[in-house]
C-alpha positions, 0 to 999 in steps of 0.5 A, spaced: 536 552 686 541 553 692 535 558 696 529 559 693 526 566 695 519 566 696 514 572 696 507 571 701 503 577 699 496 580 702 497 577 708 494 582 714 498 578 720 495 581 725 490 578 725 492 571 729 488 566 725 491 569 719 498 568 722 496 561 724 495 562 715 502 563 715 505 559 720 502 552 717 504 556 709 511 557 712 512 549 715 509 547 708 514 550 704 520 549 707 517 541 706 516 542 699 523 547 698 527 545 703 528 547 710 534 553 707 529 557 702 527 564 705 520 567 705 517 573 706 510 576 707 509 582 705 504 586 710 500 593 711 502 593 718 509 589 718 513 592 723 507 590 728 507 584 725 514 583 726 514 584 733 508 580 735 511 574 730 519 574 731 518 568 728 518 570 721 520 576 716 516 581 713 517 586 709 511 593 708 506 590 702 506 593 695 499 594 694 496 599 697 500 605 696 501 605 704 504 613 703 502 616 698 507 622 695 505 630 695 501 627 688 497 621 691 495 625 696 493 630 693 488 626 688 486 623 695 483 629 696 480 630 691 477 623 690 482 620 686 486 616 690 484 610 685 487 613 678 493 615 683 493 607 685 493 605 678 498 610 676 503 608 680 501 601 678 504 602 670 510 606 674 512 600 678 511 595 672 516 598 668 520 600 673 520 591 673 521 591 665 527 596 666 529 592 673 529 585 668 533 588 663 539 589 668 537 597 669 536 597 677 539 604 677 533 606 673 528 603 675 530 606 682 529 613 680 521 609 678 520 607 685 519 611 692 525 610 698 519 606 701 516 602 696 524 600 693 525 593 698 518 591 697 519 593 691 526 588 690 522 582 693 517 582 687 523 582 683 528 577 686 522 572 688 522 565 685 516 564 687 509 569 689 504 566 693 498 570 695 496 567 701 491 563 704 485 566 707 478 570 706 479 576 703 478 576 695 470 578 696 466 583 694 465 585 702 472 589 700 474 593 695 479 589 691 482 594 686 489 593 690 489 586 690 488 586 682 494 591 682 498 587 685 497 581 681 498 584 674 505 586 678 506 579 681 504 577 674 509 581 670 514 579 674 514 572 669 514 568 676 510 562 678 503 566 682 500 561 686 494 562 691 494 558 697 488 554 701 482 561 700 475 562 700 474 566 694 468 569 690 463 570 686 465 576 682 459 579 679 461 587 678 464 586 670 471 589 672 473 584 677 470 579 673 475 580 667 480 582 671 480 575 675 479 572 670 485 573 666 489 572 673 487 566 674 488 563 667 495 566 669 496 563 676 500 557 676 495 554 682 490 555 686 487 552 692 480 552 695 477 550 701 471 549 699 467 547 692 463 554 691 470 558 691 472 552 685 465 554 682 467 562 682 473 561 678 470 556 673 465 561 671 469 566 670 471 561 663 478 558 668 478 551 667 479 548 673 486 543 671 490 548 676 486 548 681 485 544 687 481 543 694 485 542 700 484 544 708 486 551 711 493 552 711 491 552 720 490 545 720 498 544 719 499 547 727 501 542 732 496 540 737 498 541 744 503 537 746 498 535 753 491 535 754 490 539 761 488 536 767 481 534 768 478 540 772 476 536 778 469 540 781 470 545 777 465 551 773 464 549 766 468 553 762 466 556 755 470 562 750 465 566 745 470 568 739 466 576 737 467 580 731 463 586 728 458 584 723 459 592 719 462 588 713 457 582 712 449 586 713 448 589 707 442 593 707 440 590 714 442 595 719 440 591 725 444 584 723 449 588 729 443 588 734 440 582 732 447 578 733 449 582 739 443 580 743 444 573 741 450 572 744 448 575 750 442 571 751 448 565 750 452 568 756 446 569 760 443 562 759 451 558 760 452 562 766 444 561 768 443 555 767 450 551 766 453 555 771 458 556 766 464 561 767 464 565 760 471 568 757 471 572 751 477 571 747 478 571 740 483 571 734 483 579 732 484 583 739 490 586 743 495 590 737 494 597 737 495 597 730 489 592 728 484 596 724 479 592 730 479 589 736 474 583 738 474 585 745 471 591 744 465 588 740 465 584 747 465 590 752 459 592 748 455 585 748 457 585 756 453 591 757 447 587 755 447 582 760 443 581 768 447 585 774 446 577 777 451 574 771 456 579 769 460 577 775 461 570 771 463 573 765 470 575 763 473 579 758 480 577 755 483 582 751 490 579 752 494 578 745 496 571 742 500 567 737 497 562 733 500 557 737 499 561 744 492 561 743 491 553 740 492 552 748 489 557 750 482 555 747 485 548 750 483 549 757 476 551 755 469 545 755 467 548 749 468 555 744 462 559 741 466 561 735 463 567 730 471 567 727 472 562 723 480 562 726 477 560 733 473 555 730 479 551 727 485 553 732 479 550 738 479 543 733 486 543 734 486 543 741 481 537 740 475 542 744 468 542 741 465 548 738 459 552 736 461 555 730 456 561 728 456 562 720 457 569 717 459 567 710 459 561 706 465 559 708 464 556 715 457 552 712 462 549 707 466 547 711 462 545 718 458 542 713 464 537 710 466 534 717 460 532 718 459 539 724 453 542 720 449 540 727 453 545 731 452 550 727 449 557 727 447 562 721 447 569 723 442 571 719 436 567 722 440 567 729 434 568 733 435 567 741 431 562 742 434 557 736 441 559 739 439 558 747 435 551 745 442 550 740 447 551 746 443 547 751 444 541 746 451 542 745 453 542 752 449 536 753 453 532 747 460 535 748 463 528 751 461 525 744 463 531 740 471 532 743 472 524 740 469 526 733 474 532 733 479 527 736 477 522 730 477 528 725 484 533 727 490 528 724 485 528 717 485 535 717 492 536 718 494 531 713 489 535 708 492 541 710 498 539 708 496 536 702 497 543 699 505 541 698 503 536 692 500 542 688 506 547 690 510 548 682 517 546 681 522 552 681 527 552 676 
């Protein structure tokens, strides 16, 4: 195949840890298909995206409907906007069938002047992949994401799910829906024996499905390690997010998380005469559906008249290789972001991860890091102070453990290129 076209769908590049995603998918790629092979992610807000990462092509996603016609407007309102979801689904499927029987004029007078490229992209790809991440969780809805999956299967293509953490499905219609999509994918790769099982027990056997590293473990390290800081303060960056998607029905995990946090600065500063930066992956783009740094904001309105001086927010947008130097001037990073976590390994700083889904205990747990490790549902101030304190008082022999562990990881990043299906 002269030059292979593949198609990366449900990224939300915005978020730079899943732009650190793509970056490491796109160099996996090209290993696998060659440096001439065209990729194309399909993202809600893709016009952002590629202004922040001119470094690769997007195009609007297919799934949601991001501008609905007078129709889908009007079943919006009225509390349909899922029956329009599923009615433009059927539409855009046999618009494929016509478009695969050589009718692309009729299948046009099926799809709308903004769907039509994206559209084009599904049909001519070589090769889908959904991309890696944290996001086919019943935290979400996940009516979209199935819809896009029967489109991408309809297509006949190769489907591929990339490094993810995924599951369980309990309610029955994601259960059957996933179910007979990942019987039908070609691979799938996890992070992590849980998201293995959430498949295996929806009746998928597991002959397709591999256990690598995050795609965001194939960056670059910095090419240098900054200069030792001669008398000066202790630096620690504190990764933040909003926990409005993982309390249930505990309505104070927000309180609760925000007060820890705060005690955290207050006893760095306080006590190790830290200087307290609060820098994240989700922060500075306008267009994002949230910023970290203004979680941040709120968290620094809680702390004493004597340490907010010491403390500072950086609100400042950055790509995934921009930040990876970024967190490597720092001594140690508090990361509730799991992206924080792993763009701070590879600038070989140590971290506190703070665990708010499984994900992260999965993987702190496997490289041997659970003793760094803060869940957030018994994150109790004095345990998290007692557990800084700890922390900082090891961080000469937890920088060599990252540094004996970064090449491994990067290598088991990459060993996703073996399980990548040959194309025709």
């Amino acid at each position: 195949m002269s030059k292979p076209r593949i198609l990366i769908t449900n990224i939300a590049s915005l978020n730079t840890g899943d732009a650190a995603i793509l970056w490491g998918m796109q160099q996996m790629l090209r290993e696998r298909y060659g440096e001439h092979c065209r990729i194309t992610a399909l993202d809600r807000e893709a016009e952002a995206a590629q202004r922040c990462y001119p470094w690769a092509e997007f195009k609007p996603a297919l799934f949601p409907s991001l501008q609905p016609g007078p129709l889908g407007r009007w079943l919006s309102r009225m509390g349909y906007r899922h029956r329009y979801e599923r009615l433009r689904s059927r539409l855009l499927r046999l618009a494929l069938r016509l478009h695969r029987r050589g009718l692309p004029w009729l299948a046009r007078l099926l799809v709308s002047r903004e769907d039509w490229d994206s559209f084009n992209s599904y049909a001519e790809a070589d090769l889908i992949i959904s991309t890696g991440g944290t996001y086919l969780r019943e935290n979400y809805s996940l009516a979209s994401a199935i819809h896009g999956y029967e489109f991408a299967l309809a297509t006949g293509r190769p489907l591929v799910f990339f490094t993810q953490t995924l599951g369980p499905f309990r309610a029955p219609r994601n259960r059957q829906a996933f179910g007979k999509i990942f019987r039908q994918a070609r691979a799938i790769l996890v992070r992590d024996e849980p998201s293995r099982h959430h498949i295996t027990e929806l009746g998928v056997t597991d002959q397709h499905i591999h256990l690598c590293r995050d795609a965001a473990f194939a960056l670059p390290p910095p090419e240098a390690s900054p200069a030792p800081r001669a008398n000066s303060p202790l630096r620690i960056a504190i990764s933040v997010r909003s926990m409005s998607f993982f309390g249930g029905e505990d309505s104070t995990l927000q309180q609760r998380y925000e007060a820890a946090i705060a005690a955290l600065a207050e006893e760095a500063v306080r006590n190790h005469g830290a200087l307290v930066v609060f820098l994240s992956t989700c922060q500075g783009i306008p267009e994002y559906w949230t910023d970290d740094s203004r979680d941040a904001g709120l968290i620094v309105e809680q702390l004493s008249e004597a340490v907010r001086p010491h403390v500072q927010i950086d609100g400042q947008f950055r790509g995934p290789t921009e930040i990876v130097r970024a967190y490597a001037d720092f001594d140690l990073v508090i990361a509730t972001r799991m992206h924080a976590a792993i763009l701070s390994m590879v600038a070989g700083v140590p971290i506190l991860p703070i665990a708010y889904e499984f994900k992260q205990e999965e993987l702190f747990g496997q490289l041997g890091l659970a003793d760094v490790l803060l869940r957030v549902d018994q994150l109790q101030t004095e345990e998290a102070v007692q557990l800084l304190s700890n922390t900082l008082a090891r961080l000469p022999s937890l920088r060599q453990r990252i540094a004996q562990l970064r090449p491994g990881l990067a290598q088991e990043a990459r060993s996703a290129v073996a399980h990548l299906p040959d194309l025709g």
